[in-house]
Every structure is written in C-alpha cells, then in structure tokens.
C-alpha positions as CSV (number, residue, x, y, z in Angstrom):
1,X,136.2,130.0,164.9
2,X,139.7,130.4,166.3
3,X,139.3,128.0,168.5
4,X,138.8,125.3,165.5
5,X,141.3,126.7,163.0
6,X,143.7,126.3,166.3
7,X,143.0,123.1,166.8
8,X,142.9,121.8,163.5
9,X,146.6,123.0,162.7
10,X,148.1,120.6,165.0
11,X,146.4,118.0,163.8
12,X,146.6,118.9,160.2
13,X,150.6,119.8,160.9
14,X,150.5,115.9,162.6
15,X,149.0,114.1,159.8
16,X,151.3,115.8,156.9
17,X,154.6,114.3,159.8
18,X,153.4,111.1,159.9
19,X,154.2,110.6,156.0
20,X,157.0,108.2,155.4
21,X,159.5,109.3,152.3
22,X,158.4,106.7,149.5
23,X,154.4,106.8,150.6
24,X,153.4,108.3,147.2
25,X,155.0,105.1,145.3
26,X,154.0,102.9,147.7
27,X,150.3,104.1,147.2
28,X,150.8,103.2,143.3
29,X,151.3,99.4,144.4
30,X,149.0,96.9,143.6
31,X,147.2,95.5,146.8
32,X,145.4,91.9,147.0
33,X,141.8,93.4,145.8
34,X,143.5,94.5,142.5
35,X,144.9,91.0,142.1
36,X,142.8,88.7,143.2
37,X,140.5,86.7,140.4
38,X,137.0,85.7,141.3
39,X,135.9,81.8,141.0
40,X,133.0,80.3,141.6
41,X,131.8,79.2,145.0
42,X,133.3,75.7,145.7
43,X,129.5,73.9,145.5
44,X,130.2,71.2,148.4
45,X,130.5,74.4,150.6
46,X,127.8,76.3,150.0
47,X,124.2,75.4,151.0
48,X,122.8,76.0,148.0
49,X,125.6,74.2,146.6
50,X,125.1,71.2,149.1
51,X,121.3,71.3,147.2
52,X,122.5,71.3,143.5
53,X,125.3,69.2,143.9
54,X,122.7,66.3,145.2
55,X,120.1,67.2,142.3
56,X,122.5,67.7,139.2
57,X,125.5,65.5,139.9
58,X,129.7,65.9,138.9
59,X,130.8,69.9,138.1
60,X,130.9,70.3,134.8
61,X,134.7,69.7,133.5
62,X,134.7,73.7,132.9
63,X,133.8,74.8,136.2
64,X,136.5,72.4,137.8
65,X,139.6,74.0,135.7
66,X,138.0,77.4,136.0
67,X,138.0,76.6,139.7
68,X,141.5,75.5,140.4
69,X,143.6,77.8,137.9
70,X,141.9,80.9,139.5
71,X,143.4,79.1,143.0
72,X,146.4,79.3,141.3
73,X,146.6,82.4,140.4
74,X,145.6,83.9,143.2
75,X,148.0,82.2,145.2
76,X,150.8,83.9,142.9
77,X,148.9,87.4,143.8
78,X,149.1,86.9,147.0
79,X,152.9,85.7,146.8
80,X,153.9,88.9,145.1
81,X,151.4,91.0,147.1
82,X,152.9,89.9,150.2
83,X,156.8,90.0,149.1
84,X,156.1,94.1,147.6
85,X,154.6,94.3,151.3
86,X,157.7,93.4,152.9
87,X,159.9,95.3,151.1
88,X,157.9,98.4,151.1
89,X,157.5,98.0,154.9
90,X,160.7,99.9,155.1
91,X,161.9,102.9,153.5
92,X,163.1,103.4,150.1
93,X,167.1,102.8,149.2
94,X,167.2,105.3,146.7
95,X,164.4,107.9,146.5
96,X,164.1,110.8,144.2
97,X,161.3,112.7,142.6
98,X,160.1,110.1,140.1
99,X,162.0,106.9,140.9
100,X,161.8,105.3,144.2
101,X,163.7,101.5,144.4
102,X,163.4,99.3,147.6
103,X,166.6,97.0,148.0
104,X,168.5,94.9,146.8
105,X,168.1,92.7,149.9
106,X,167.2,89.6,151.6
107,X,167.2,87.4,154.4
108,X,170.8,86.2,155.5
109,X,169.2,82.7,155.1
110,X,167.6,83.1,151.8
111,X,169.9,82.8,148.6
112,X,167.9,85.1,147.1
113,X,167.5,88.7,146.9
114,X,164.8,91.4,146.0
115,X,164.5,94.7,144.4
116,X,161.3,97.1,144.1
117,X,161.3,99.9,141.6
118,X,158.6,102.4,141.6
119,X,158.9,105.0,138.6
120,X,156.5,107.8,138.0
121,X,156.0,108.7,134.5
122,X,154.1,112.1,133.6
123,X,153.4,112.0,130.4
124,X,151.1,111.2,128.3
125,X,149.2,111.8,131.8
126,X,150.2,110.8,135.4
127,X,151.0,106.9,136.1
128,X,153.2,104.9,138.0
129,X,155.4,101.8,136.5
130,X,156.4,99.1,139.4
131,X,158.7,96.1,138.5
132,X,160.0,93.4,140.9
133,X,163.2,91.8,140.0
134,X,164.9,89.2,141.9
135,X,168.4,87.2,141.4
136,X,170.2,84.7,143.2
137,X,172.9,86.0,145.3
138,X,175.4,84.4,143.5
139,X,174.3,86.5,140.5
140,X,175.0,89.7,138.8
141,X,172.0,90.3,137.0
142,X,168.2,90.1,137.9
143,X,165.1,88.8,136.4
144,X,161.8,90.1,136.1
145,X,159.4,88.1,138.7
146,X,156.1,90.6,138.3
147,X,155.8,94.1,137.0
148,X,152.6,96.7,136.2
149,X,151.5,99.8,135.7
150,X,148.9,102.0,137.5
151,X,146.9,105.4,136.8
C-alpha cells in the first residue's frame, strides 16, 4: 500500500505541473463539436444516395439551401474555432482570478489584430463569458467578431 501511495504522488504531483496558467478559461472555450451544424448527407455521395437520387430526381429546393447555409456556417465555426486556438495556444496577457484576456496581437504581416477575453462569472451559478474582438491596426477601438457563454 505504500508502495502505491508512493508512486502515485509523483505522478499526481506531475499532472497538477503540467497545468498551464489560463487552462481553466481555456477549458470554457467553445471547440468545433459545439459549433458545428449538422446537414444532410450530400446524396451524390452516399450509396444510398447514389440510389434515390436515380429513382426520385432534383433535391428538393429546401434540402439544397438547408445544405449550403449549414456549409456556411460551419465554415465560420471553424474560422473562429481555429483563430481562439491560436491565440490560446500561448499563455494569457493578463490573468487574474476571474478574467483571463489573450492579446492584443497579430502577425507582423496581418493589418489586423486579435484579443480573447475569458471572464468567469459566479453568480447566479458558475459560467464563463468569452468574447473575441478584433480591430485593424490602424485602429483604437475593437469590434465584436464572435462572443458566448458557457456553463
């Protein structure tokens, strides 16, 4: 029994180390699963779809917008999924017990710039508010690109 409780300090000891500062807002991110919209299977790759397609005829007009605005919008998930990625790929600017905010910054090339803010919010129970902002260089104040809230 010593043995184990010996050897499972060190490793407990290593896991709490490995933490980066920030990890806690991070965690309260969305990631692509909680963004992504479901759309139907594109029938002219499907084998069953391959089937219908030759038995009924033309999508119905319906399943043809449903089909392409979903594409859209997951393409803008995975725009924003990936940019909060990148930013939160290194640590925080500013970190404090409830706020944690990742830039401003940006590429040297880029005219643009980022910033990630992460607040925790205790009452009326525990949740997390995250808002991305970005502005062009040039500018003083930023604009609101994607924002949420999380339990």
């Amino acid at each position: 029994m010593k043995k184990l409780i010996l050897t499972a300090l060190p490793l407990t000891l290593a896991i709490t180390a490995c933490q980066r500062p920030g990890d806690e807002f991070r965690e309260a991110l969305p990631h692509r699963s909680d963004v992504t919209v479901a759309f139907p299977e594109d029938a002219a790759q499907s084998s069953q779809g391959l089937s219908r397609q030759a038995l009924v005829g033309e999508p119905a007009e319906y399943y043809t917008t449903t089909y392409y605005e979903a594409r859209k919008i997951n393409g803008f998930g995975a725009f924003v999924v990936n940019l909060v990625e990148t930013i939160t790929a290194y640590p925080p600017t500013t970190l404090d017990a409830d706020v944690a905010t990742w830039g401003p910054f940006s590429d040297d090339r880029e005219p643009n710039e980022f910033r990630l803010t992460v607040e925790r919010r205790d009452a009326p129970a525990l949740h997390y508010l995250w808002y991305l902002e970005g502005r062009p260089k040039s500018a003083t104040d930023y604009t609101g690109l994607a924002g949420g809230a999380f339990e």
